[in-house]
TORDREN-529447 format. One record per atom (N, C-alpha, C): x, y, z. Coordinates in steps of 0.1 Angstrom, whole numbers, padded with zeros to 4 digits, always signed. Each point is the difference from the previous one (the first is absolute). Example, Ala and Ser with C-alpha at 12.3 -4.5 7.8 and 13.67 -1.06 7.14 Angstrom:
REM residues 2
+0132-0057+0078 -0009+0012+0000 +0009+0012+0000 -0004+0011-0007 +0009+0011+0000 -0008+0011+0008 
***
This chain:
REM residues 88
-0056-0051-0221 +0008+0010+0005 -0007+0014+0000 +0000+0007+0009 -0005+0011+0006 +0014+0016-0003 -0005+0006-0004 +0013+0013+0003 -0010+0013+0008 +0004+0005+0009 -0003+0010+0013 +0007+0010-0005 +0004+0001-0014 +0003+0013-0006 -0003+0015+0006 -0018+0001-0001 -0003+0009+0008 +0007+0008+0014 +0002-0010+0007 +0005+0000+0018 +0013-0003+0001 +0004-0014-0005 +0015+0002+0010 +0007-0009-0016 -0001-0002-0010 +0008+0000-0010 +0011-0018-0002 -0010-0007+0010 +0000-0016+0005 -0008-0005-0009 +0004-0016-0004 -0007-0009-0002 -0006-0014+0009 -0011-0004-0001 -0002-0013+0008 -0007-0007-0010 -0010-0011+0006 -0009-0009-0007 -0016+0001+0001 -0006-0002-0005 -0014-0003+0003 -0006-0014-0007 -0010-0005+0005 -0005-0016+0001 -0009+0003-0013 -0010-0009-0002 -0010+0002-0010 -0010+0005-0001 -0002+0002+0019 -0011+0006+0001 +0005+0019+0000 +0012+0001-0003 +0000+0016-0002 +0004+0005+0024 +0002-0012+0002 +0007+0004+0014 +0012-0001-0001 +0007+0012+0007 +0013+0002+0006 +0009-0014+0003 +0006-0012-0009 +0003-0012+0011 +0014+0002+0004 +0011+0005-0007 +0011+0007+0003 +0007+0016+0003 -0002+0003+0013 +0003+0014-0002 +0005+0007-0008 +0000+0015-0005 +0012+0007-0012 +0011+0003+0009 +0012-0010+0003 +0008+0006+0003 +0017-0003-0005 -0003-0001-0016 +0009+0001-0009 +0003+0009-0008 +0015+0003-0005 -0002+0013-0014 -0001-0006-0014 +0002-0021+0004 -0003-0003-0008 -0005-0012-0005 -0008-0002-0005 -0010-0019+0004 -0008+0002-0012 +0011-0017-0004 -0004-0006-0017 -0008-0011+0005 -0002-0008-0011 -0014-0004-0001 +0004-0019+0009 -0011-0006+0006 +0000-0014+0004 +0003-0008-0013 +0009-0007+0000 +0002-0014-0007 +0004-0009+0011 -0008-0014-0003 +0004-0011+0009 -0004+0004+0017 -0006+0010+0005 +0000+0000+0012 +0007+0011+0005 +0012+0008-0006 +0005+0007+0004 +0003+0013-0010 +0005+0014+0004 +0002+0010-0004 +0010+0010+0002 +0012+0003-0010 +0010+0009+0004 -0005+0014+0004 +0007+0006+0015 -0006+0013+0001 +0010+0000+0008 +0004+0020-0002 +0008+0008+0011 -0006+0004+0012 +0006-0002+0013 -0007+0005+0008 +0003+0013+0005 -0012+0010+0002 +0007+0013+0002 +0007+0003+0014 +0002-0003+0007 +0004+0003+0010 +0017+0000-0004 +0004-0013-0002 +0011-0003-0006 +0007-0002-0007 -0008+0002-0015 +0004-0001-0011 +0005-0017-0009 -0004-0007+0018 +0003-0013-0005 -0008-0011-0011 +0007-0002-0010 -0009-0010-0011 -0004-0013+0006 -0013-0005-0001 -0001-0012+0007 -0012-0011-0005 -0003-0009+0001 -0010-0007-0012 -0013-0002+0016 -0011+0002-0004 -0010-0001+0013 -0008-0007-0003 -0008-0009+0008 -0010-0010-0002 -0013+0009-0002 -0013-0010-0001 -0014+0011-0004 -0004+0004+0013 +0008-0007+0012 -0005+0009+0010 +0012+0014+0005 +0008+0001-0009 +0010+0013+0002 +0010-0004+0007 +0001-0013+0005 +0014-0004+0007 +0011-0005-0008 +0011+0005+0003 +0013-0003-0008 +0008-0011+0003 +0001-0006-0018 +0003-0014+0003 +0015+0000-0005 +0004+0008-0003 +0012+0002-0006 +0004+0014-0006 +0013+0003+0008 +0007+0014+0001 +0007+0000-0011 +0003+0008-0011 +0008+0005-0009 +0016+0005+0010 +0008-0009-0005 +0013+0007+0002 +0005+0007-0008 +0000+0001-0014 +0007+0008-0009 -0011+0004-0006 +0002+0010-0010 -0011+0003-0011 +0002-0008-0012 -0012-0001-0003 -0003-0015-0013 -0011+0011-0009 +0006-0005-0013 -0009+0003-0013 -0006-0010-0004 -0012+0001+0002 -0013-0011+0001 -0014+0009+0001 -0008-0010-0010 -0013+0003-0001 -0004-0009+0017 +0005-0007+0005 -0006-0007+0009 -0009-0007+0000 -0005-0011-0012 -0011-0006-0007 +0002-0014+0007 +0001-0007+0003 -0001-0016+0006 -0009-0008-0007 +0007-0009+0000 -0006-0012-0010 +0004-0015+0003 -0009-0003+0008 +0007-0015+0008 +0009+0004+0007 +0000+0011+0009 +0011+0002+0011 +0009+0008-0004 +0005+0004-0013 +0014+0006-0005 -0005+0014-0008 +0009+0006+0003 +0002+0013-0011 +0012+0003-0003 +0001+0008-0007 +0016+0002-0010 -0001+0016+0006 +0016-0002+0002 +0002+0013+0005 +0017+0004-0003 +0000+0012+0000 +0015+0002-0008 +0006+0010+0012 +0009-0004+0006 +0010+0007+0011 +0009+0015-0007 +0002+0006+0005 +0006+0014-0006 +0013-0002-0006 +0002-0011+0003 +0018-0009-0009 -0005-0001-0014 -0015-0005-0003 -0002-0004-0009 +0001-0016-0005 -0001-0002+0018 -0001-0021+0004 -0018-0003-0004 -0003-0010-0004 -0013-0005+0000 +0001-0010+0014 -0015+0003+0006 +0001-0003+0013 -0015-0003-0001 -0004-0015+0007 -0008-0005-0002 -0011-0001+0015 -0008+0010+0004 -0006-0005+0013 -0010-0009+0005 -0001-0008+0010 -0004-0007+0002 -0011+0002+0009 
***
């Protein structure tokens, strides 16, 4: 993960070689487990989980309290009711 602190106050990704592979155009992008990564998008504010090439594979409808960790496919996630909600 990259932050553009300096300039526009976005987050994106970078590869291993230290290149740009996801533009910074988040306020906020946690880390890959399994393939994928929770991040807001700025434009929208919308939460959404992105693959390693930055395409979104799944939209957040509600807000979830979750580390966003995956483990064989699932993470534990807690709904603002205070439901345990299991994603897939």
């Amino acid at each position: 993960m990259v932050n553009t602190l300096s300039t526009t106050n976005l987050f994106g990704y970078i590869n291993t070689k230290g290149e740009l592979a996801i533009p910074c155009n988040y306020i906020y992008a946690g880390k890959f487990t399994e393939g994928v990564a929770h991040v807001t998008i700025s434009d929208s504010n919308d939460e959404v989980l992105i693959d390693r090439t930055g395409k979104i594979t799944t939209k957040l409808l509600e807000k979830y309290i979750s580390d966003f960790t995956f483990l064989e496919g699932l993470s534990v996630a807690y709904a603002p009711t205070g439901n345990k909600i299991i994603f897939e």
